[in-house]
N, C-alpha and C positions, 0 to 999 in steps of 0.2 A: 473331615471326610476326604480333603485332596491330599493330606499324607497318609490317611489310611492305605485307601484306593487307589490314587492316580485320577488322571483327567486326561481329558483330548481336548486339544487346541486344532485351528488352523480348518475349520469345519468335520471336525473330526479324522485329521488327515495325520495328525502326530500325537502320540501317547504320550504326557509325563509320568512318569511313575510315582507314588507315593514316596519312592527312597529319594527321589530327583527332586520332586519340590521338597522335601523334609533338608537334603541336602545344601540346596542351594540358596536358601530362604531362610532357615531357622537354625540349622548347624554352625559353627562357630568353631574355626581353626585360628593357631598361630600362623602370619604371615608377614612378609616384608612389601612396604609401598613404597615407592620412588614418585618423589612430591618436592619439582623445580633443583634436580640432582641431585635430592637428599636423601637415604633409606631411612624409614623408621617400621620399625617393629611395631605392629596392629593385630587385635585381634575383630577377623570380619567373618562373614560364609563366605564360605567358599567359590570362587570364579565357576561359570558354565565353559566347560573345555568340553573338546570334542571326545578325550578320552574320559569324561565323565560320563558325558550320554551314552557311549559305546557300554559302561562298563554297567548304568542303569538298565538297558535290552538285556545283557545279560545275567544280571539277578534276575529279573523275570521268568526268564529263560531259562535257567536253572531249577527256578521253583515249579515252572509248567512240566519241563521234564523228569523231575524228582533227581537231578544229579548233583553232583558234588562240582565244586569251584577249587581248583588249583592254579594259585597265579606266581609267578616265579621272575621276577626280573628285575632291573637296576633300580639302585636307589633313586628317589626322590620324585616318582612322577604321583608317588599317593595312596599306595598299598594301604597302609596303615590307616591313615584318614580314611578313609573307604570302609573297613573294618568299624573303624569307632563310631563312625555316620550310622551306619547301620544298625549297629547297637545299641547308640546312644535314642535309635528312633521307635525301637523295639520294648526298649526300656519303657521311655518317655510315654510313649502312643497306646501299649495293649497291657490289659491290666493281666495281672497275674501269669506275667511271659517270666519265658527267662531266658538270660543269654549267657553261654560260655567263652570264657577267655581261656586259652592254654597255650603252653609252649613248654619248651624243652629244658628251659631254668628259668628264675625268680627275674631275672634280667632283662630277657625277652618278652615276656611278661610285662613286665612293669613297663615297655616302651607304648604297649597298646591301651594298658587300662590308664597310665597316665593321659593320653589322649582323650580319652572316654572321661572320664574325671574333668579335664580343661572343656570338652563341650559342653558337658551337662551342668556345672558350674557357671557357664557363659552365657547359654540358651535365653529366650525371652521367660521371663520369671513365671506367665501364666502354664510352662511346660513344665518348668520344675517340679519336681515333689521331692516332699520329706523322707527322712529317711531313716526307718527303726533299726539298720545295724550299717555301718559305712566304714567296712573293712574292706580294702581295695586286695588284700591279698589272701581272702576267703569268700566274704559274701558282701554283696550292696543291697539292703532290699529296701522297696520303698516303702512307706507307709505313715501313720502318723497315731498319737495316742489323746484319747480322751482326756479332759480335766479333772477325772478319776484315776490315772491313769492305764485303764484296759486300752489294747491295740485298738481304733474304730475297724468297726464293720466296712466303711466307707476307703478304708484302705485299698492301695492298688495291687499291695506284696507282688510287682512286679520283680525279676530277680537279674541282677550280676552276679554268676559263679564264675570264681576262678582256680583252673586246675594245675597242676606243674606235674609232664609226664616227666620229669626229674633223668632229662636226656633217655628216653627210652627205657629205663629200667620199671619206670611205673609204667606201662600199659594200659590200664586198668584205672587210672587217676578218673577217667570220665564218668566212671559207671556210678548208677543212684539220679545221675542226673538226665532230665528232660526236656533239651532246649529249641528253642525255634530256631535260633543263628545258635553256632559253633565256629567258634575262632581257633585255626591252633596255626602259631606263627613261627617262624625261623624255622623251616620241617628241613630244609639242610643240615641242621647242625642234629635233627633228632635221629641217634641210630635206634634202630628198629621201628622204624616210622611209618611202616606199612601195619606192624603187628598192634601199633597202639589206635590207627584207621579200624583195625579189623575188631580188636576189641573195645572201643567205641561204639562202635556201629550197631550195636544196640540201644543205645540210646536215643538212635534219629529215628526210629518206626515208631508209631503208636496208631496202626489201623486194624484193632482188634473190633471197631465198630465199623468200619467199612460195608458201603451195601453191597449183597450180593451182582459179583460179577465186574463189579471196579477194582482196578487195576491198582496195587499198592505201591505206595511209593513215601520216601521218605518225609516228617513233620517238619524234619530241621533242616535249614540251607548250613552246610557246614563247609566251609571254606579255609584254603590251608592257603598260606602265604610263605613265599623265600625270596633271597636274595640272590640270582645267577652267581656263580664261581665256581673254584675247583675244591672242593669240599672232599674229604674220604668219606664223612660219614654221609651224605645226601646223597648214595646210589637207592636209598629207597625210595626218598624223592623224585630222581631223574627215572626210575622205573614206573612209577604212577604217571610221571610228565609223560613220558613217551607210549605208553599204552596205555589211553582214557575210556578208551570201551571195556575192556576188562577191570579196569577201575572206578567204573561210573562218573 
């Protein structure tokens, strides 16, 4: 229930969110510990930083508002882990979700779903599940088969897809799919990276049942990640960075 939902501590004076204890409590990063001036390579969850909490208000906040997440800045403060967290809870947590992985080639790519793979692989073993196809470079689904072997009913066929807009020439790699989180990473290096947003962007509605009179807005939190530099192809990048209202 407290990584579904979220909780308030402090008599109800501060919200954890579902991503924030899922993150900090049961997620599972590589890190470095310094133990009597020695480093060793550990894998733990993840430290509570300030820019973590900052970053859990704003998935929330995103999803209240139905808008889209552009984060663009230096290495190493967590972009990707953030991503994978996310994913890896989505997976984990809601039966028959699914999450998209994409980017701009096989490369970039493989930096986020290797992450995703190393948490879910590390996670407490009662969060695991099985899994009927565990192809990191098409589809992850979970599930498991009878001792007949039919797929059980009991199955979760939650889904990892992953897409490659093949540097901009594919556009169109997202469509067919229907995800809750949408990853799509290195959006600097993707030219035509606003036309594969706009052809996308059918994928993230599904409020055909909507009751009359509510306000539609997007199913999927889809979040694009980059690295700040002087890029030529990331003016479509820098163009969504710099006008977020026209860009949701």
């Amino acid at each position: 229930e407290r990584m579904r939902n979220g909780f308030y501590i402090a008599d109800g004076q501060v919200y954890i969110s579902g991503w924030l204890y899922w993150h900090t409590v049961y997620w599972k990063i590589k890190m470095k510990k310094t133990i009597n001036n020695r480093t060793f390579p550990v894998i733990e969850a993840p430290l509570l930083r300030d820019i973590d909490f900052d970053a859990a208000i704003n998935f929330e906040r995103a999803l209240d508002e139905g808008s889209f997440i552009e984060l663009v800045g230096s290495r190493g403060f967590g972009k990707t882990v953030w991503q994978s967290s996310y994913a890896g809870r989505i997976y984990s947590i809601f039966d028959r979700s699914q999450v998209l992985v994409s980017g701009g080639n096989s490369s970039d790519i493989k930096v986020v779903t290797d992450k995703l793979s190393e948490g879910l692989d590390t996670i407490h073993p009662v969060l695991r599940k099985k899994r009927l196809r565990n192809d990191w470079k098409v589809e992850v689904l979970a599930g498991f088969k009878t001792p007949d072997g039919d797929i059980s009913e009991k199955s979760s066929r939650s889904q990892i897809l992953v897409r490659n807009y093949q540097d901009g020439n594919d556009s169109m790699a997202a469509n067919g799919t229907r995800p809750e989180f949408h990853i799509i990473d290195e959006i600097g290096k993707i030219r035509n990276f606003l036309k594969c947003v706009k052809d996308s962007d059918g994928c993230w509605w599904d409020n055909d049942k909507l009751p009359e009179g509510q306000e539609a807005k997007p199913t999927c939190l889809p979040m694009f990640t980059g690295t700040g530099g002087d890029m030529e192809v990331g003016a479509d990048a820098a163009e969504m960075f710099f006008d977020p209202i026209n860009n949701n």
